[in-house]
N, C-alpha and C positions, 0 to 999 in steps of 0.2 A: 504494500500500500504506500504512493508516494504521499509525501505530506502534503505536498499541494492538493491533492485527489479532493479531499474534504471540503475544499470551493472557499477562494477568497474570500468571501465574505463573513463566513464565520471565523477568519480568523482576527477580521476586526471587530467581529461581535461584542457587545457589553459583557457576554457568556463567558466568552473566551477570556477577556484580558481580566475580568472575574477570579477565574481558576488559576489564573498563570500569576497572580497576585497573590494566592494563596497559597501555592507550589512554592514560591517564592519566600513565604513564610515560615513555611516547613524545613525549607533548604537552611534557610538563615537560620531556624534553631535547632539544626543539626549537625552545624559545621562552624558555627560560630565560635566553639573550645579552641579551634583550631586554628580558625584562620583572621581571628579576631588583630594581630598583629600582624599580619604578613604585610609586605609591601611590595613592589614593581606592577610589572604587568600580569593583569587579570584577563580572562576569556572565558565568553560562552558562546561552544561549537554548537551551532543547529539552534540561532537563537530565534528562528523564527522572524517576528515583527518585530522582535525587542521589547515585548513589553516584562518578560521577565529579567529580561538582563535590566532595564530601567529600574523596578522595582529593589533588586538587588544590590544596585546602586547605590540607595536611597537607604537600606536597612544595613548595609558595610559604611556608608559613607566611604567609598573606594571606584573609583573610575574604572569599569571594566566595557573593554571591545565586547563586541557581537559581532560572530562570524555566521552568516547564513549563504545557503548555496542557490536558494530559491529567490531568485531578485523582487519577483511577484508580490510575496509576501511581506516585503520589508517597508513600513510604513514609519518606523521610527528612525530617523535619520541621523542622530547622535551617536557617534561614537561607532557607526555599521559599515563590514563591511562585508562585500558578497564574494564569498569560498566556499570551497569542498572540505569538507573532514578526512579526506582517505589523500588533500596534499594541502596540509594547512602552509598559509603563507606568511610562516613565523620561522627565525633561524634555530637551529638546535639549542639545546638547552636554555633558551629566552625567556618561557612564561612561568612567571612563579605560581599561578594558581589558572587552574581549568576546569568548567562546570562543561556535562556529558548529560544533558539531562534527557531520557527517554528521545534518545536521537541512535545508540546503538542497533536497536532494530530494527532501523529504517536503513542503514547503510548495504552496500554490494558485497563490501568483503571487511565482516563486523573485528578481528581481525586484525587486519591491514590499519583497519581506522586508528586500534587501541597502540598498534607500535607507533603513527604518526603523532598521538597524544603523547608516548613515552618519548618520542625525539626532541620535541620541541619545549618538554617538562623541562626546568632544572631541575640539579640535584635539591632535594631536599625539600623540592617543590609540591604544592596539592592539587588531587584530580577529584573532584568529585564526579559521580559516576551513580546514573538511577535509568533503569532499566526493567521493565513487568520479567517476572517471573516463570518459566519456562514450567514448572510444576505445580504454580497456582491455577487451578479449575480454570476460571474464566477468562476467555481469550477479550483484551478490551479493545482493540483496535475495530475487532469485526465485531464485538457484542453477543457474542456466541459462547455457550460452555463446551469446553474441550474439543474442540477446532481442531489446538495446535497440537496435540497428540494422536490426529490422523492421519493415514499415507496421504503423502503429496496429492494425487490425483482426486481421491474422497473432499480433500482441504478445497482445493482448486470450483471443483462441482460447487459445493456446499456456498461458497463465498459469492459466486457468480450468478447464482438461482436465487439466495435469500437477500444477500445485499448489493444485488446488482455492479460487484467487481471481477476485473478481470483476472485475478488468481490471488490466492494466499499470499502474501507478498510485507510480510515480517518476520526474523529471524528473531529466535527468544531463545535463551540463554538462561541454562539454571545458576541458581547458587554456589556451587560448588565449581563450575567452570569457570564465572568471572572470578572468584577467589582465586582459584589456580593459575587462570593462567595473566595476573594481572602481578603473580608472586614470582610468577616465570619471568616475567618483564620488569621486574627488579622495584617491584613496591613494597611496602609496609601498607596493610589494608586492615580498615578498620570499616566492621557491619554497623550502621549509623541509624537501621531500621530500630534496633531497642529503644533508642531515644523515643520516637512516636508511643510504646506503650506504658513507659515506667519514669518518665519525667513530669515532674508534676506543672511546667508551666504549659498554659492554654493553649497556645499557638503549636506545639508539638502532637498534639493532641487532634488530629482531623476527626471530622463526625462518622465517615466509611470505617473507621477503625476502632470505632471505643466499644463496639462490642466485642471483637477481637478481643480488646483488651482485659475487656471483664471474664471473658473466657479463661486466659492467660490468667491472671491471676488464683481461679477457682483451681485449677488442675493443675499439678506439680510436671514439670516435664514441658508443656507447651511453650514456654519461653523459647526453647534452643529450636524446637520447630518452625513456629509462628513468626520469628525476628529472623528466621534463616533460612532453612530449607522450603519452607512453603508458605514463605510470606506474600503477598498479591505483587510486591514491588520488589525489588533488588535495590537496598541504597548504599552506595559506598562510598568513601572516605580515605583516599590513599596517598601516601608520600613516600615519592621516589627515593629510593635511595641514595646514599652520600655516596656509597664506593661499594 
């Protein structure tokens, strides 16, 4: 499914820049331990219109690029500019901090994209990285339960009959692949989904989630699941290594 697919217009909807506002909030108090001090150059790859990377802004007090590949789309004109993810047009080691937000399963060669994020990291630099979950039930792109755990061709039928596309057309990634192989590519990774269940300020707290939550608490053992293996979302939190 390319991003564009969904029609300009919602993506300057009230709806839209709504949720990406709110995305935006969640990011910020999940990463904020982190990167609360960091300083140089900031980016967010696949920023869309900009209005999260604006918001983001606004909640770091910190100037960050947006890099979008879809010119179409870009109606914020501050600080934008229009690139790919699989050849960002930054020099190696340059960006001290980089947000990946639910832009991984949109790419050709998901991959390729994360060694382009690892070239152009510095050392010691942060990636955030959020990504739906390849073993959470619900597929959210197509709005479908268990889509993405059908052969290809079953996937393809299904998507093109109910929602009128022309194939499956998102790669989803479990838990335990982006841990690995983002450990391969020489990070320190930290799961940032716990903060949403067990932190007590508001803003970490989304409404899709606080029944999770309540769950999580009732039952011993659900924490290591629910924050990890079969969370809805993939959130991470990674800094490159010095050496």
């Amino acid at each position: 499914m390319k991003r564009g697919s969904i029609g300009v217009h919602y993506w300057s909807s009230e709806e839209y820049v709504q949720s990406r506002r709110e995305r935006a909030r969640v990011i910020y108090g999940v990463t904020f331990h982190r990167l609360k001090d960091v300083q140089g150059i900031w980016v967010d790859v696949g920023a869309g219109p900009g209005v999260l990377k604006t918001e983001l802004e606004h909640l770091f007090g910190h100037p960050i690029i947006g890099l979008e590949r879809e010119s179409a789309l870009v109606y914020e004109s501050h600080r934008m500019m229009i690139g790919d993810a699989m050849a960002l047009p930054f020099h190696d080691k340059s960006v001290n901090v980089l947000f990946f937000n639910h832009v991984l399963e949109h790419v050709p060669d998901p991959y390729g994209a994360l060694e382009e994020l690892a070239r152009v990291l510095k050392p010691g630099g942060w990636l955030y990285l959020a990504t739906p979950n390849a073993w959470w039930f619900w597929e959210v792109h197509y709005r479908m339960p268990g889509i993405h755990w059908m052969p290809g061709p079953i996937r393809d039928v299904l998507v093109r009959v109910i929602r009128g596309e022309e194939r499956f057309d998102v790669r989803l990634w479990s838990y335990i692949s982006v841990i690995r192989t983002l450990r391969k590519m020489g990070f320190h990774v930290e799961n940032v989904v716990p903060l949403l269940f067990f932190e007590r300020h508001s803003y970490l707290r989304k409404k899709s989630w606080r029944w999770m939550a309540k769950i999580v608490r009732l039952i011993p053992g659900l924490r290591a699941l629910l924050s990890g293996l079969f969370a809805p979302n993939i959130m991470i939190l990674a800094q490159k290594r010095t050496a």
